[in-house]
C-alpha positions in Angstrom: 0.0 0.0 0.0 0.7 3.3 -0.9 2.3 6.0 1.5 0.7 9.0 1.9 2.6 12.6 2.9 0.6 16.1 2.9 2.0 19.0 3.0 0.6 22.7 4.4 1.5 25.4 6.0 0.6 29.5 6.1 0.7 30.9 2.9 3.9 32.1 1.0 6.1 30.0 3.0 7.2 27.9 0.5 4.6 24.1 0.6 4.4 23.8 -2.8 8.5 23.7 -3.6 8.8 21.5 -0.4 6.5 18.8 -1.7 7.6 18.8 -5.3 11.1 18.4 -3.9 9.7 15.8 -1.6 8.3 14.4 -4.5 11.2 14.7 -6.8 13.7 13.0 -3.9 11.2 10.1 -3.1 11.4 9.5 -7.1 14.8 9.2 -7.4 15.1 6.6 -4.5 13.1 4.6 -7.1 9.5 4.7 -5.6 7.0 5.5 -8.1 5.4 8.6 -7.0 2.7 11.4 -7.8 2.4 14.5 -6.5 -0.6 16.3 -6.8 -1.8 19.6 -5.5 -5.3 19.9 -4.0 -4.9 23.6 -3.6 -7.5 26.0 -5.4 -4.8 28.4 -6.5 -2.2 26.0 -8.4 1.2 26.8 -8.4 2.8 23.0 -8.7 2.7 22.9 -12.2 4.0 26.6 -12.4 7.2 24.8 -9.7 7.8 22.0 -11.8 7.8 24.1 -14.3 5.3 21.7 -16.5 1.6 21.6 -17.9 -0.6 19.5 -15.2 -3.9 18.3 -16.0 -6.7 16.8 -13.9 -5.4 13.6 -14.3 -1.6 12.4 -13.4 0.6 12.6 -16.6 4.2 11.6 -16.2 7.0 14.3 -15.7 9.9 12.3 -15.4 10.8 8.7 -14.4 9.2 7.1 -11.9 7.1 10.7 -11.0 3.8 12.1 -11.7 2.1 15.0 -11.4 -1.8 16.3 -11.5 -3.7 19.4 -10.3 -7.1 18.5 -9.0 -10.3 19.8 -11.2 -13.1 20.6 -9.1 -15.8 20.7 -11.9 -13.7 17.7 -13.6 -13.3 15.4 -9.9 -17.5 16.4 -9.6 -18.3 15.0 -13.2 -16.3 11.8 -12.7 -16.8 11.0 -9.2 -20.8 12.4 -7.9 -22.3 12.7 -12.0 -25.0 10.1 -11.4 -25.7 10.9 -7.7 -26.6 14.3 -8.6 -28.7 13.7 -11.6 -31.5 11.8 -9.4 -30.7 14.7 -6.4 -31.7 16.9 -9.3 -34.5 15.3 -10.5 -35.4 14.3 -6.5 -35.8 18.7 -5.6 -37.4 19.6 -9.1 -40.3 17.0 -7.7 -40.6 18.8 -5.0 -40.8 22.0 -6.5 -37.2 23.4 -7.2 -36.4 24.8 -10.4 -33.4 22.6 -12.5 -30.5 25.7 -11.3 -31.4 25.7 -8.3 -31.8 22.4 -7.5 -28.3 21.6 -9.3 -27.0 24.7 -7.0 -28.4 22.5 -3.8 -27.1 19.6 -4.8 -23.5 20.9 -4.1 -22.5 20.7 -0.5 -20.0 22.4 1.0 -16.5 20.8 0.7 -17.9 18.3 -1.9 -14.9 19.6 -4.4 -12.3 19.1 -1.7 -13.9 16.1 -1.0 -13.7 14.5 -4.4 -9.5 14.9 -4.6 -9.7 12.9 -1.1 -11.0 10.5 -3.2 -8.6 11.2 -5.5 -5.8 10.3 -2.6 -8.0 7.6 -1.9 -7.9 5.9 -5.5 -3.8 6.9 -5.7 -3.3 4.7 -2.4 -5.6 2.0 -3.9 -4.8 1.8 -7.3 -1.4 0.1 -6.7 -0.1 2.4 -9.2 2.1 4.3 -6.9 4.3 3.6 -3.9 3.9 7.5 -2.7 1.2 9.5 -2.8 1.9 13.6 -2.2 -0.2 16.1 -1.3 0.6 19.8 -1.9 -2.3 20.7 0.2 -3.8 24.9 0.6 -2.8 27.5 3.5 -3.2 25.7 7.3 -6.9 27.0 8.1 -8.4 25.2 4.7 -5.9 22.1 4.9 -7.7 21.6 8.4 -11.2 21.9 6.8 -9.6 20.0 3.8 -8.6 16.7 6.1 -11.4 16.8 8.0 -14.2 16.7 5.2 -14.7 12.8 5.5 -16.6 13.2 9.1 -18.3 16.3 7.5 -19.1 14.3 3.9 -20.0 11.7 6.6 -22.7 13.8 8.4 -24.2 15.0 5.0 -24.5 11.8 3.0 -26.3 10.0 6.5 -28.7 13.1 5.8 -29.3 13.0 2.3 -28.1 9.5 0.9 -29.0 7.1 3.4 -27.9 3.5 2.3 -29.1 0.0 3.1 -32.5 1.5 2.1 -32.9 0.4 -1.0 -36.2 -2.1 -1.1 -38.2 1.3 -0.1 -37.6 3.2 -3.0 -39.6 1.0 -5.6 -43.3 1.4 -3.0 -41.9 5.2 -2.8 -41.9 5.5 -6.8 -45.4 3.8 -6.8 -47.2 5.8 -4.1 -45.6 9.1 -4.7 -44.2 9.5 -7.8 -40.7 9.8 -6.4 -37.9 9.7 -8.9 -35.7 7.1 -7.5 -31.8 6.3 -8.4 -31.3 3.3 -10.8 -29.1 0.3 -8.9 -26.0 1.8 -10.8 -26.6 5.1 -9.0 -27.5 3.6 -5.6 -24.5 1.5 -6.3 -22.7 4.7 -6.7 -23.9 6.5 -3.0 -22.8 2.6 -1.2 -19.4 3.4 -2.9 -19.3 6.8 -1.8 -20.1 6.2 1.7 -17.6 3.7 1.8 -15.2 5.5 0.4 -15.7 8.5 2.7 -14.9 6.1 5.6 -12.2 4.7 4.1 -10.5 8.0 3.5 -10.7 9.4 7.7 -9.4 5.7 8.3 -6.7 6.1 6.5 -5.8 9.9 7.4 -5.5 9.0 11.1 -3.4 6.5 10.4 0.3 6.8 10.9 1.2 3.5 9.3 0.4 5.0 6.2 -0.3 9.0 6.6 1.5 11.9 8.2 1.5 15.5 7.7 4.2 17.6 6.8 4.1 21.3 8.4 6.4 24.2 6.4 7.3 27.5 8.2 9.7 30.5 8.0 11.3 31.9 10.9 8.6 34.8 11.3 6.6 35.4 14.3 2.7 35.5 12.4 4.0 32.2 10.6 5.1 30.6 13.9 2.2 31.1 15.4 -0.1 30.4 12.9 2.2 26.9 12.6 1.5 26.0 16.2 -2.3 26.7 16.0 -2.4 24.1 13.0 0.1 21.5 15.1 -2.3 21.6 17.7 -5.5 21.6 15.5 -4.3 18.6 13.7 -3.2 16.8 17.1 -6.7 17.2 18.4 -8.2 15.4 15.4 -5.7 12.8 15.6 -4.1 13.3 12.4 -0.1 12.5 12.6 2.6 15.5 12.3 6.1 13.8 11.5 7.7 16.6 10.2 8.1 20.7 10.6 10.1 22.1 7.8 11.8 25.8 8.6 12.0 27.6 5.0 13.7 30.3 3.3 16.5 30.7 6.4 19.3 33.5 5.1 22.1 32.1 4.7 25.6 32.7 6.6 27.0 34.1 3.4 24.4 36.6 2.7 26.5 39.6 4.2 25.7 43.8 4.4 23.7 45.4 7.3 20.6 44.5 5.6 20.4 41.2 5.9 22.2 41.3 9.4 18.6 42.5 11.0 17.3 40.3 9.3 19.7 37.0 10.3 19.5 38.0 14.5 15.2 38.2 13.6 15.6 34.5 12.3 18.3 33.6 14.4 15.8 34.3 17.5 12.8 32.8 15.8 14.2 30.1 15.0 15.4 29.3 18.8 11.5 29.7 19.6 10.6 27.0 17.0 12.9 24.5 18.2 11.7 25.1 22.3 8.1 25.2 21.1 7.8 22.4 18.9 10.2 19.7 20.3 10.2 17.0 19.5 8.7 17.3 16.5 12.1 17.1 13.9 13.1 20.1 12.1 14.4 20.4 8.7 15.8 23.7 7.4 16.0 25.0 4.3 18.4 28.0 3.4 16.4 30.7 1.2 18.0 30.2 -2.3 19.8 33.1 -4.6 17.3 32.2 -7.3 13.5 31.5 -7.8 12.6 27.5 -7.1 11.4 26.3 -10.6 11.8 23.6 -12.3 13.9 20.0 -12.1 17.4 21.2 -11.5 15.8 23.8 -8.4 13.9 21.0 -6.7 16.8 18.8 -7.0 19.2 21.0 -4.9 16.3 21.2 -2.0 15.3 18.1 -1.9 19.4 17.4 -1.3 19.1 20.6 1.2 16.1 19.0 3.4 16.8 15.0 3.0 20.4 14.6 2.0 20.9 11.1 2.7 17.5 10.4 4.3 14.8 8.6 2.9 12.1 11.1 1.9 9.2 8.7 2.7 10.5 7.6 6.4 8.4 8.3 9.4 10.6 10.8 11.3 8.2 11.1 14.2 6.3 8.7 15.7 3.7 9.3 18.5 1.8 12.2 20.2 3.8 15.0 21.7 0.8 16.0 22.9 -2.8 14.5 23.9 -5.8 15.5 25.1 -8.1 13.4 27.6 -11.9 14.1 28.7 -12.1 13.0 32.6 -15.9 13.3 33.5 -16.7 17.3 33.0 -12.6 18.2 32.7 -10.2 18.1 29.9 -6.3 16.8 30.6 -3.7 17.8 28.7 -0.8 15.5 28.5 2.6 16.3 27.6 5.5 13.8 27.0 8.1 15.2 29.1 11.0 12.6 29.5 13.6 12.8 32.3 12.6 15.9 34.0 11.5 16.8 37.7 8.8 18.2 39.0 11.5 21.3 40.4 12.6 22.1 36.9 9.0 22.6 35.3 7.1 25.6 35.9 4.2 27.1 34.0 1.7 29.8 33.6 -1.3 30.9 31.2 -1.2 33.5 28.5 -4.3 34.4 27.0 -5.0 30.9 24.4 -1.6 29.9 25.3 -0.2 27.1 28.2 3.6 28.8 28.9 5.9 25.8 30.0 9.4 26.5 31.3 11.9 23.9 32.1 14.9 25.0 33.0 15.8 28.0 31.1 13.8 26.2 28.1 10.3 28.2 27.5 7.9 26.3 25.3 4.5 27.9 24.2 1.7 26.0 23.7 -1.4 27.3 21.7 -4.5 25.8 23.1 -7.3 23.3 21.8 -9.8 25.2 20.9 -12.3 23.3 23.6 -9.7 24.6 26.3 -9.6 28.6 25.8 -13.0 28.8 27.7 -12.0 26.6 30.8 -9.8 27.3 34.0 -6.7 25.4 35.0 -7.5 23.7 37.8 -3.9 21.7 38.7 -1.2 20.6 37.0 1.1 17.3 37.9 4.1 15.5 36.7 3.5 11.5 36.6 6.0 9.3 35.1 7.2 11.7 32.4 4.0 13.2 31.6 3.3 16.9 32.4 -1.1 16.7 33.1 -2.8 19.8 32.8 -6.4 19.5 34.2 -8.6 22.5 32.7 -12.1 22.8 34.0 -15.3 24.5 33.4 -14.8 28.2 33.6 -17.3 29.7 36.6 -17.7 32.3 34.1 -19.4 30.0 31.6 -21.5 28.1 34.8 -23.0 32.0 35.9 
């Protein structure tokens, strides 16, 4: 079976390039690959510096390459179910546009390339599947489609209901979908499970986060670690980008090397021990072959590309009764050495003269900590209900 990396991380700071270089290294270990970018605004063809169409199309040995269609993955993936949706609201009154409008729910395009990942890791076609995936906030949404597609299609295309539909035609006049459609909606919802099985699970998924050494991007990095943690899906990876190099000299860039130099101090306390790759910013714009080569050489050098560099939770979060724990791995430290305090959505942890910041789970930022206790190597936060929200 297929392996499955995605990529994301704030806009600008460089995804795109890291996964076609990802891409690019994984083929020339010899694995056959495909990259493909599920990102409304394309730019992979534009970085490999070659036409993509909806469909993979080969851009070199043992890679390919495809940007996802969202009117093209709709008419080969849903083109049945939503003729008899179509036809099911114009008998109940809807005019043909806007029933058609209707019968697209939100995140159905994002949903179909999922199922584009889906077929990649099922085909047997490839041994790696990549995913340049869009900025953080919409990679989250992105991901976490198959519970919503879930919720929707229990709604509106219930399955092992079939037998009713013929007495529902005859008493009512109710269009009803053929047995290849209905066959269609059994695939779909199977499908759909499929895909969240196979997101959250690290044997054969894990997520890829890119950030530059700026403060807004840092941050914005550490909402989406956390974000993804709490859905369970697995981060192996954090990728620093466009870092000036040592070279670059004139009192320019030396503001500009003590900014990163200090950033990048923060990202190493805050998201330990989550590995990090670093990738000096290049003299020259990253497109095409020869570009991609030299990063992928910058962020894997001898490593294979596809490995799982992180296994496990950094960090977890419990329900006990009415109260939330948060749990963080802290091996072979004492209780004297830790010290913490709350800043606004953040848990500040010091150990020693090492300060990580923690951005909270959303479901946290409303409650109180209530204690705090180091057991066995784990640092538990208890949070509960805020007296503010009880009044």
């Amino acid at each position: 079976m297929a392996k499955i990396i995605l990529f994301t991380g704030k806009g600008g700071v460089g995804k795109t390039v890291t996964a076609a270089a990802t891409a690019l290294a994984s083929a020339k270990r010899g694995y056959r690959t495909v990259v493909m970018s599920a990102d409304p605004a394309h730019s992979l063809g534009d970085c490999l510096d070659f036409e993509l169409e909806p469909e993979p199309i080969q851009v070199m040995d043992n890679l390919w390459a495809q940007e996802s269609d969202a009117i093209y993955n709709l008419e080969k993936y849903y083109t049945r179910i939503q003729k008899w949706l179509v036809a099911l609201l114009s008998w109940r009154g809807l005019d043909e546009v806007s029933a058609e409008e209707l019968t697209i729910w939100p995140g159905m395009e994002e949903l179909a390339s999922l199922i584009w990942v889906y077929h990649h890791y099922q085909s047997g076609e490839y041994d790696v599947v990549i995913v340049d995936c869009a900025p953080t906030g919409e990679a989250l949404r992105f991901i976490t489609l198959p519970e919503v597609g879930k919720w929707y299609m229990n709604k509106f295309l219930p399955i092992g209901r079939y037998g009713v539909f013929p007495a529902m035609k005859l008493i009512y006049g109710m269009p009803t979908p053929d047995k290849v459609t209905y066959k269609d909606i059994e695939d779909l919802h199977g499908q759909v499970e499929d895909v969240h099985a196979l997101l959250t699970n690290p044997e054969f998924t894990r997520i890829r986060l890119v950030t530059n050494p700026e403060k807004m991007v840092i941050k914005e990095t550490q909402r989406a670690y956390a974000d993804f943690s709490l859905y369970n899906y697995p981060t192996d990876l954090l990728i620093c980008n466009k870092i000036i190099p040592a070279e670059a000299d004139g009192r320019y860039w030396d503001e500009w090397k003590k900014s990163q130099d200090n950033h990048l101090k923060l990202i190493e306390e805050c998201f330990s021990p989550l590995p990090l790759k670093k990738v000096p910013l290049l003299p020259h714009e990253a497109v095409g072959i020869e570009s991609l080569q030299k990063i992928a050489d910058l962020l894997y050098g001898e490593d294979d590309p596809t490995q799982t560099f992180f296994k496990g939770k950094p960090i977890t979060l419990e329900r006990e009764k009415n109260d939330y724990r948060l749990i963080l791995q802290l091996p072979f430290v004492e209780k004297k050495d830790i010290s913490l305090h709350r800043v606004g959505e953040e848990i500040v942890v010091r150990i020693g003269n090492v300060r990580r910041n923690i951005i909270l789970y959303p479901v946290l930022r409303k409650r109180e900590v209530a204690e705090a206790q180091l057991k066995e190597g784990r640092l538990e936060i208890r949070f509960k209900e805020s007296e503010t929200v009880k009044a």
